[in-house]
SEMIKOL-836434 format. One line per 4 residues: their letters; for each residue x, y, z of C-alpha. Coordinates in pm, 1 decimal. Layout:
N
A) X/Y/Z; ...
***
This chain:
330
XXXX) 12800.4/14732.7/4434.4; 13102.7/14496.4/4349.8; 13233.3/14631.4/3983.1; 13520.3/14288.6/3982.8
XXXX) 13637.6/14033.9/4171.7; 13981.1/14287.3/4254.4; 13674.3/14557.4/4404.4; 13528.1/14262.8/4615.5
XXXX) 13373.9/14477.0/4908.8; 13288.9/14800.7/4740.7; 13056.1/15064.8/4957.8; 12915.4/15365.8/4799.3
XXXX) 12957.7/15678.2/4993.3; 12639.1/15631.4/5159.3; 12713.2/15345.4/5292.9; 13027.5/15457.0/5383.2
XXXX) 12911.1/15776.4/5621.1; 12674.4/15551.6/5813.9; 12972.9/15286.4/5853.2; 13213.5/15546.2/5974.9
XXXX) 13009.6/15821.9/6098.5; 13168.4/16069.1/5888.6; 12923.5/16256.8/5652.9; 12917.4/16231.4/5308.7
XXXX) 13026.4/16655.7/5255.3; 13290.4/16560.9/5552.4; 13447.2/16274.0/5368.1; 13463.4/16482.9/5012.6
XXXX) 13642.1/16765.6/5182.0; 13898.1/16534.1/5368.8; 14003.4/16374.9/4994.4; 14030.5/16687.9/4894.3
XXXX) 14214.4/16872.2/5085.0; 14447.2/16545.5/5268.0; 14409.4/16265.3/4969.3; 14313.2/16078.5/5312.1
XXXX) 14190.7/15776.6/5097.7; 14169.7/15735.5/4700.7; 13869.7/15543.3/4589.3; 13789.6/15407.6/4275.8
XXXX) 13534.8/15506.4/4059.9; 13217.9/15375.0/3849.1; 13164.2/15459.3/3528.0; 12933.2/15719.1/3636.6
XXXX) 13190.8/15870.6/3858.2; 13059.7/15757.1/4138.7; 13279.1/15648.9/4457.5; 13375.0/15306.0/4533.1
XXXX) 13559.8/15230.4/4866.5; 13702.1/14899.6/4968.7; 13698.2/14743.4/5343.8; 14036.5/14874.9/5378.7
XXXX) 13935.9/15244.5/5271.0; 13636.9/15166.0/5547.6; 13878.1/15047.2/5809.5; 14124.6/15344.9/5786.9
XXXX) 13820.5/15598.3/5760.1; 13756.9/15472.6/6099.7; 14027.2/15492.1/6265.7; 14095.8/15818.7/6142.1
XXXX) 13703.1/15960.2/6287.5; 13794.6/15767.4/6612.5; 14122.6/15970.5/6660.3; 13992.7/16264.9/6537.6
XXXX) 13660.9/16238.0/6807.5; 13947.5/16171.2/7039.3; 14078.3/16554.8/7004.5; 14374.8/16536.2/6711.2
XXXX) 14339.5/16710.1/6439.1; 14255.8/16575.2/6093.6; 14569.7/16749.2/5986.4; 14800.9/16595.1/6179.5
XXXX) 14633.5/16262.2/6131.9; 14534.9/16199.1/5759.3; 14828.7/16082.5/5611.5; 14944.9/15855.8/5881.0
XXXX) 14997.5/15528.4/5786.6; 14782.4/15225.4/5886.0; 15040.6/15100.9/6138.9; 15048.0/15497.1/6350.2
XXXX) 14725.1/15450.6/6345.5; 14688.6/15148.0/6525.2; 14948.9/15287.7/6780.6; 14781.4/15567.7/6903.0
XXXX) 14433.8/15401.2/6888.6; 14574.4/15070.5/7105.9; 14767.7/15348.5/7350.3; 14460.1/15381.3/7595.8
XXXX) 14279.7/15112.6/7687.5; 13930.0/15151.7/7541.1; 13672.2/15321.3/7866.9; 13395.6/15031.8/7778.4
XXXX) 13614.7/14706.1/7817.5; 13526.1/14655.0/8146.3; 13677.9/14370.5/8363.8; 13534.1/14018.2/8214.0
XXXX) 13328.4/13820.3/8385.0; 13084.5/14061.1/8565.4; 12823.3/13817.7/8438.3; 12668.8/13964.1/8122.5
XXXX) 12649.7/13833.1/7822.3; 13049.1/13828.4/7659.3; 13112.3/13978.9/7343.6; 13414.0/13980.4/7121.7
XXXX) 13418.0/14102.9/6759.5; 13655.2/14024.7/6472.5; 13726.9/14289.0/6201.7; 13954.9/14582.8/6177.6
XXXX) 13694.4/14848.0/6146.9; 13427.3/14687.0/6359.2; 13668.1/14634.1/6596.3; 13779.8/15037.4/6620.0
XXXX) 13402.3/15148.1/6568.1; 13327.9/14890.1/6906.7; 13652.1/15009.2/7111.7; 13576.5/15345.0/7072.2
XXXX) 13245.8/15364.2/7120.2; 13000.0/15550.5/7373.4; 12912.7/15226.5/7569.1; 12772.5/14876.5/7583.6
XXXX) 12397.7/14851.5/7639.4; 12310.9/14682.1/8050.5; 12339.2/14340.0/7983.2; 12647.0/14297.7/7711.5
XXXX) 13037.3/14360.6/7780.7; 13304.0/14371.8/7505.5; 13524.8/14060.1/7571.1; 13754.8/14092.5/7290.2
XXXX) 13875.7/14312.8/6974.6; 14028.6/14122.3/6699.1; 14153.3/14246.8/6368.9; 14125.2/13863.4/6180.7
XXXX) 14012.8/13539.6/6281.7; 14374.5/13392.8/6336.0; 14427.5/13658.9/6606.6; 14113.6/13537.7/6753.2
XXXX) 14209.6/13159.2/6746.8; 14579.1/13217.6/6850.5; 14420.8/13348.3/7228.8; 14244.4/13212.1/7437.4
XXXX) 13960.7/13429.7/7530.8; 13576.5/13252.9/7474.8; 13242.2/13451.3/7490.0; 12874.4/13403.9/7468.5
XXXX) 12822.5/13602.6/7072.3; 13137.4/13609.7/6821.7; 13074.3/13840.3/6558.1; 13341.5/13851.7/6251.2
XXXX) 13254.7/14145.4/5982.8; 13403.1/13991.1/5649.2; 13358.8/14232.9/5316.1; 13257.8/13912.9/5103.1
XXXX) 13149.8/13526.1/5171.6; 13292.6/13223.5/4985.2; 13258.0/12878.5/4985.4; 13582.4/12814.8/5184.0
XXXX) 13473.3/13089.8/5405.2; 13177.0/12952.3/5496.2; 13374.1/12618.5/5595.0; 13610.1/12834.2/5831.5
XXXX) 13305.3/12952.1/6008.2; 13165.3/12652.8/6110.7; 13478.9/12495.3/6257.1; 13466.7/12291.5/6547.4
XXXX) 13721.7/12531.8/6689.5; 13520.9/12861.7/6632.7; 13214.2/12659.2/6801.6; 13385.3/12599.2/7102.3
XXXX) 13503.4/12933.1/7144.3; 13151.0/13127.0/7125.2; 12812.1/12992.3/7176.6; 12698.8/13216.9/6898.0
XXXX) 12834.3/13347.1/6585.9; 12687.5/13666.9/6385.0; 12837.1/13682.8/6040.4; 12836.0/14088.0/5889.9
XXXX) 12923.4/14046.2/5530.3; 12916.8/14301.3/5253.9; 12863.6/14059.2/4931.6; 12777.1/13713.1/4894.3
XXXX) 12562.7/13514.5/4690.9; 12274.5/13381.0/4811.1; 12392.4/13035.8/4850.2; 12657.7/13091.1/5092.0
XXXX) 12460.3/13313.3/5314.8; 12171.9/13032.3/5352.2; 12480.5/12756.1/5411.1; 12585.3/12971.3/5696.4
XXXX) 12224.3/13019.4/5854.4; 12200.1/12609.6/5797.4; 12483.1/12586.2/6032.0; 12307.1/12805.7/6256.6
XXXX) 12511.0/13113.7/6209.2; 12312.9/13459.1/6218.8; 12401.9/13674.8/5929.3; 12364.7/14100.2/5826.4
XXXX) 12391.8/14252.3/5548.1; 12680.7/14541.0/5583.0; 12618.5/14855.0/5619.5; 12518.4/14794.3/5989.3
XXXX) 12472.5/15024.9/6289.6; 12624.4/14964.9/6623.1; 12299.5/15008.2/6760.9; 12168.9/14727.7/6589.0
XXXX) 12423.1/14480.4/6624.2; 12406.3/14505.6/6995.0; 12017.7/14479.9/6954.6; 12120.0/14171.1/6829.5
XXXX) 12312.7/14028.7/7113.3; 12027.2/14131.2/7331.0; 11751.7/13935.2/7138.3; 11959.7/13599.4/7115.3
XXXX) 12061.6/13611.4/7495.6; 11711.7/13628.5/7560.7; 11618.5/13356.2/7255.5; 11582.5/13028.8/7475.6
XXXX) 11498.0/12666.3/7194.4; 11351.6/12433.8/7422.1; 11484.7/12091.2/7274.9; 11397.4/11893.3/7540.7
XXXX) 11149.5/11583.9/7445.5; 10824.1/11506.6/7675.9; 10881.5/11353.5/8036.3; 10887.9/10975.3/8039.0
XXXX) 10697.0/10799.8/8312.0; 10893.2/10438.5/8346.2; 10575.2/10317.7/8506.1; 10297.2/10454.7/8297.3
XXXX) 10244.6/10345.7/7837.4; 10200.5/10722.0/7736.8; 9875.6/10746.3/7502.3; 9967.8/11038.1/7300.9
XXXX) 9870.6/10987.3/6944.0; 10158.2/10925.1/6654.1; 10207.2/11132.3/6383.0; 10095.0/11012.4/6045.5
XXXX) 10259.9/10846.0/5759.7; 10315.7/11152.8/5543.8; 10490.7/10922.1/5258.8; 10420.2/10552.7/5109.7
XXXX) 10676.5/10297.9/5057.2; 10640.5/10365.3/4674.1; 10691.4/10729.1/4708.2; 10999.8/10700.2/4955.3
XXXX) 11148.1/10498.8/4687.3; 11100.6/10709.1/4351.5; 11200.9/11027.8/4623.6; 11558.8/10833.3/4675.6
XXXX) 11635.0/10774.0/4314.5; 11505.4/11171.1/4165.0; 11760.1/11382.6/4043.8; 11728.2/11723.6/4144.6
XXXX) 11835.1/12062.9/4048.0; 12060.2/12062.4/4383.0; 12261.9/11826.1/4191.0; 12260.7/11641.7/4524.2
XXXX) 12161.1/11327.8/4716.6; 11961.4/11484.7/4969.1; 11651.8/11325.0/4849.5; 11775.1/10931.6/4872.7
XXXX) 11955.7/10985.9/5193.3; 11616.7/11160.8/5347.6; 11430.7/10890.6/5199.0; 11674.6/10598.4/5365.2
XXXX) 11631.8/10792.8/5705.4; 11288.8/10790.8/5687.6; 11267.3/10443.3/5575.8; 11468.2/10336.8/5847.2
XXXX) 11276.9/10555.4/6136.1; 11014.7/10396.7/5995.5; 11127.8/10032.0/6033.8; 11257.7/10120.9/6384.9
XXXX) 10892.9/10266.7/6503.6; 10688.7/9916.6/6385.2; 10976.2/9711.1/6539.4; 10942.3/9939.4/6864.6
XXXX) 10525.6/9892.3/6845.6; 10594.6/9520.5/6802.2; 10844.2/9450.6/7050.2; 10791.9/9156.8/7309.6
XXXX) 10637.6/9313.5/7602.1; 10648.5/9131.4/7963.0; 10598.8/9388.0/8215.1; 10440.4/9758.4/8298.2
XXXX) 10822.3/9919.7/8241.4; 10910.6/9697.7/7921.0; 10527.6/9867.4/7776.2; 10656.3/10238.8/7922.4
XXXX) 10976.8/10190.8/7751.1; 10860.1/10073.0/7420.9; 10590.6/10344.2/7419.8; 10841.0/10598.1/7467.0
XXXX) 11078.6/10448.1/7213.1; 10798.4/10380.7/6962.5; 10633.9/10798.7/7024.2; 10998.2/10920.9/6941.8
XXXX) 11130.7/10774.7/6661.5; 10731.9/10838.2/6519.7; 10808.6/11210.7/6606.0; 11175.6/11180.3/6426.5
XXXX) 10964.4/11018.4/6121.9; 10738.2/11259.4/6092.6; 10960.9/11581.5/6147.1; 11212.6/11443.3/5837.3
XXXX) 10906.3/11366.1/5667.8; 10820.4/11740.1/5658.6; 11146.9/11828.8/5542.9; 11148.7/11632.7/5282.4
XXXX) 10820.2/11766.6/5207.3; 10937.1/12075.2/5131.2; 11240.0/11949.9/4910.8; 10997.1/11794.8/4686.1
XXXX) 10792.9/12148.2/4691.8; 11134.9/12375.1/4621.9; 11188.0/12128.0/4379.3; 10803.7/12055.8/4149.4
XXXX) 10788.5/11732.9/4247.6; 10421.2/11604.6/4291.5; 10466.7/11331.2/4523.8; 10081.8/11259.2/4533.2
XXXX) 10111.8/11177.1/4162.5; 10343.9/10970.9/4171.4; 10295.3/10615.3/4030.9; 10285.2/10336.1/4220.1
XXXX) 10436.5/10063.9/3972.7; 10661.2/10345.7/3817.7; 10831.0/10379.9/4174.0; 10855.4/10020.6/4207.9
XX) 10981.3/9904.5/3858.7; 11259.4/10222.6/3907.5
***
């Protein structure tokens, strides 16, 4: 629950146990006693902690599972902490480049919970601990799944994460966000990020990491034979002219142009494929080639088609009523 745009990544104390792995009783008694963190409060009385209550609660478990005593530890500041936590190298940060698949994680309190512990699953290694994403960029280190655990999205958040740089650094990127609205977290899946809802399990995460190693997208288009016209059929004509053209001049709710510049695409596709049926043919390879070119761009027709498709759907737009000499006079 975010009470204000100061509480921006608020857990409950529910949330905040499974996060931390310190029970609910456990983290009552530690206020108490130490005043180990001071969370605000709904109206209801209920707690309220921020990512940085989260992110000292967990360095303060890991120490504690590490054999010092909550006594000596729970008024430390943030900066001790860090100390005696980075004195040991963490047991599962193996040596990289044993082969699996290369992990690195950005976020204070992911990064401690990750460090410290029990193990990787076979099949994932921790390449990297990172409190922010400038520590990240500033070295040099690249992996096969990036995850960054932010405790709220934005729109200039969402542009950060899908920087050219970030790309080239990870093959994958797994966004763990506490609050968001809905718009932002579907702009992040359109660039092809993968994102969770905080609170997540360790467990889970790495589950993730598993699943898209083994997630293989074959993009690769049907074998061309330069010596042989395929005869696989084309894809229909899912629009008219007509339509296309009262689709490119609709206003939408989106208060956007995706609509004209889908419809220009397709119109142009759509050139392209007769041109590519109609070429001058003078020889077995010339009809191969054209075939091929033509069966493509009819597949890139048809697949924007479908998209568009289902803007007009999101949007109420029945494109089957649509007037003929309406769309042309417009």
């Amino acid at each position: 629950m975010r009470t204000s745009s100061d509480n921006q990544g608020a857990y409950r104390i529910g949330a905040v146990a499974r996060l931390t792995g310190i029970s609910p009783d456990t983290l009552r008694i530690w206020e108490r006693r130490y005043d180990i963190v001071e969370p605000q409060r709904t109206p209801k009385g209920g707690r309220l902690y921020s990512q940085q209550d989260v992110t000292r609660l967990t360095m303060i478990k890991t120490l504690v599972d590490q054999g010092y005593a909550i006594s000596t530890v729970a008024n430390l500041p943030s900066d001790e902490l860090n100390r005696r936590l980075n004195s040991a190298q963490p047991a599962n940060l193996p040596p990289v480049g044993s082969g699996n698949h290369e992990v690195c994680v950005i976020g204070q309190a992911i990064s401690v919970r990750a460090c410290n512990t029990e193990g990787m699953p076979e099949g994932l290694e921790l390449a990297g601990t990172y409190t922010d994403l400038d520590a990240f960029l500033e070295d040099e280190t690249t992996c096969d799944t990036l995850i960054i655990e932010l405790p709220f999205l934005d729109r200039q958040i969402a542009r950060d994460l899908n920087s050219a740089e970030l790309r080239k650094r990870a093959h994958r990127i797994m966004v763990i966000y506490a609050f968001s609205p809905s718009n932002i977290v579907s702009q992040l899946q359109r660039y092809g990020l993968h994102t969770l809802r905080a609170p997540v399990a360790l467990e889970h995460i790495w589950q993730q990491c598993l699943i898209n190693q083994t997630k293989t997208v074959d993009w690769q288009p049907p074998p061309w034979n330069p010596r042989v016209a395929s005869n696989d059929p084309i894809p229909p004509r899912r629009f008219t002219r007509d339509q296309l053209v009262f689709l490119s001049d609709v206003t939408t709710s989106l208060e956007c142009e995706c609509p004209h510049h889908m419809a220009a695409v397709i119109e142009q596709l759509s050139a392209f494929e007769d041109y590519s049926a109609r070429c001058e043919i003078t020889t077995k390879e010339d009809a191969a080639l054209h075939g091929y070119l033509h069966q493509m761009t009819a597949r890139a027709r048809w697949l924007m088609e479908v998209a568009l498709e289902k803007l007009a759907e999101v949007e109420n737009i029945n494109v089957a009523d649509i007037d003929p000499e309406r769309a042309t006079r417009n």
